[in-house]
C-alpha positions as a Markdown table, in Angstrom:
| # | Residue | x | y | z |
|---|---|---|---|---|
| 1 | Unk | 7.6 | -6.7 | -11.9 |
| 2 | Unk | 9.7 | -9.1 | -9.9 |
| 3 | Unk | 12.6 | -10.5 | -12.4 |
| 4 | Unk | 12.7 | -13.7 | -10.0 |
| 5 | Unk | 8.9 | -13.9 | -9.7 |
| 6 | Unk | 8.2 | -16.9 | -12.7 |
| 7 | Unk | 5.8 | -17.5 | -15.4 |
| 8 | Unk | 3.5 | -20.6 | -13.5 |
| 9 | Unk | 0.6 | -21.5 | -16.0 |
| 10 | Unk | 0.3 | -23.6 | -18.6 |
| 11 | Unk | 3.7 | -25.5 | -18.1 |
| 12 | Unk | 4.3 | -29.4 | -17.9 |
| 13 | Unk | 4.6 | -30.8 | -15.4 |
| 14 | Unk | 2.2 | -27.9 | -13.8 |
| 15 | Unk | 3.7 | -25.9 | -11.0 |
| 16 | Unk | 4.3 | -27.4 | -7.8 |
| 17 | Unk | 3.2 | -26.7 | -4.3 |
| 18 | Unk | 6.7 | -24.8 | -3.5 |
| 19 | Unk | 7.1 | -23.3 | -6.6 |
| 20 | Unk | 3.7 | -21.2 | -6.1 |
| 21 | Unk | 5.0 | -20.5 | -2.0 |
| 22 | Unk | 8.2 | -19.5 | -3.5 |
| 23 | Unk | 6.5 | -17.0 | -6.3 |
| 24 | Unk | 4.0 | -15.9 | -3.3 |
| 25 | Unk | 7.1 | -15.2 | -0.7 |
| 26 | Unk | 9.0 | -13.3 | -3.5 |
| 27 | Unk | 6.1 | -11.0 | -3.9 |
| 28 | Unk | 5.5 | -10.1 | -0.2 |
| 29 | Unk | 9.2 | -9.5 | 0.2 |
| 30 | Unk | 9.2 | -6.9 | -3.0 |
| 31 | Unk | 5.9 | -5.4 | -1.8 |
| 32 | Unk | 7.3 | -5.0 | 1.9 |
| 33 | Unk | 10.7 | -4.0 | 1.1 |
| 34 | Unk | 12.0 | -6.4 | 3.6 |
| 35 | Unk | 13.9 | -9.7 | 2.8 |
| 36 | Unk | 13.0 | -11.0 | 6.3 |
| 37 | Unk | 10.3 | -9.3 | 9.0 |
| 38 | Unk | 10.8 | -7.9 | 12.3 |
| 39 | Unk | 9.2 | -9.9 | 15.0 |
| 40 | Unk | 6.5 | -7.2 | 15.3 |
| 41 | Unk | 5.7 | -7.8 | 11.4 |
| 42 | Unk | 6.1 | -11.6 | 11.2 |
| 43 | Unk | 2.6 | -12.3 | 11.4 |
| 44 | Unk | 1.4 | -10.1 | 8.8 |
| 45 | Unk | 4.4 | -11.1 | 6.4 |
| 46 | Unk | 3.5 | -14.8 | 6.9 |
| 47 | Unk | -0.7 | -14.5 | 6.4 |
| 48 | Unk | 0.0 | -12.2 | 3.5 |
| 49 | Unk | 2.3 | -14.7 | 1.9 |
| 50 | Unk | -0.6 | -17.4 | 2.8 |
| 51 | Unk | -2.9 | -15.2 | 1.4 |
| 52 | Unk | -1.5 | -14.8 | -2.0 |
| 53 | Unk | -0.2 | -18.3 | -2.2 |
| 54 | Unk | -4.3 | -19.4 | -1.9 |
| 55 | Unk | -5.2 | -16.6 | -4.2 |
| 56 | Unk | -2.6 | -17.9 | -6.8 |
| 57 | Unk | -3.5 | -21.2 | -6.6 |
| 58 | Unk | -7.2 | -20.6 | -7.2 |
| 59 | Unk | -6.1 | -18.5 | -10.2 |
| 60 | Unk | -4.2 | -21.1 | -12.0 |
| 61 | Unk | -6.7 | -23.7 | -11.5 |
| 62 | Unk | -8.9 | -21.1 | -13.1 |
| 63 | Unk | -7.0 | -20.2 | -16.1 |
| 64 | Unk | -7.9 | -22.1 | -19.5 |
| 65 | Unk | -6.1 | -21.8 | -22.5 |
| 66 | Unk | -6.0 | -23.5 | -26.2 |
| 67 | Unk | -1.8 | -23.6 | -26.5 |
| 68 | Unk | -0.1 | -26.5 | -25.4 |
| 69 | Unk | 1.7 | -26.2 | -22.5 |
| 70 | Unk | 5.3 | -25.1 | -22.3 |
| 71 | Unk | 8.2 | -27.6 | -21.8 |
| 72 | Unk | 10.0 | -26.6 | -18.8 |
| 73 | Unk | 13.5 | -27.5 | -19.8 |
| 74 | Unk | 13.2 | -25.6 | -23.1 |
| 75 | Unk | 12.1 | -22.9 | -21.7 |
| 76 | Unk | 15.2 | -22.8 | -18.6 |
| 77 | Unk | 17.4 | -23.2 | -21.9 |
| 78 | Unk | 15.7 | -20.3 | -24.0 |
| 79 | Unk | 16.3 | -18.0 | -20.3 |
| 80 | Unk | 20.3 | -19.0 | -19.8 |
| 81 | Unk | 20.3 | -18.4 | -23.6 |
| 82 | Unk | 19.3 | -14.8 | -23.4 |
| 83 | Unk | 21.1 | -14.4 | -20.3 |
| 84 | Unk | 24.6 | -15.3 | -21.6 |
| 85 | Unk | 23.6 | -13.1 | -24.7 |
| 86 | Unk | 22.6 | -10.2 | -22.2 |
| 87 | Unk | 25.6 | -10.6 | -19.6 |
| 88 | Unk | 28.1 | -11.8 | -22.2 |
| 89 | Unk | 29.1 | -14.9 | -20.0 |
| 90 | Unk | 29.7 | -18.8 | -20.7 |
| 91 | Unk | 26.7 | -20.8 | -19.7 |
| 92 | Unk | 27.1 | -24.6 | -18.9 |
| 93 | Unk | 24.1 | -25.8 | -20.0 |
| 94 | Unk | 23.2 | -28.8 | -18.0 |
């Protein structure tokens, strides 16, 4: 799995717009193995990245669950948390 692809469902406020392109660009990029497409491949990076980005969209709208949704703050805290316990450096927390 992508480390820097993020959990999207059941979070308030919901995911945004760019946060779903983001998640979808992230994916093509791993799949591909390529950052950033030659002009021969543009086109199919940018329809596949349109493609999931619809697909992902459709999913979460889908979804249903009975937990409340996850703050987003406390959540970015519990991750620089674990990441300062994992890496051993200071985190400002903001």
């Amino acid at each position: 799995m992508c480390r820097n692809i993020k959990t999207l469902f059941n979070f308030e406020p919901p995911a945004t717009d760019t946060e779903i392109r983001a998640a979808a660009e992230q994916f093509v990029r791993k799949i591909s193995g390529s950052n950033k497409p030659s002009k021969a491949n543009t086109a199919a990076f940018e329809q596949a990245i349109d493609d999931i980005d619809a697909i992902v969209h459709n999913l979460l709208n889908a979804l249903v669950t009975a937990a409340p949704p996850k703050d987003r703050e406390q959540e970015a805290a519990k991750a620089r948390a674990r990441s300062a316990q994992r890496f051993g450096t200071v985190v400002i927390d903001r």
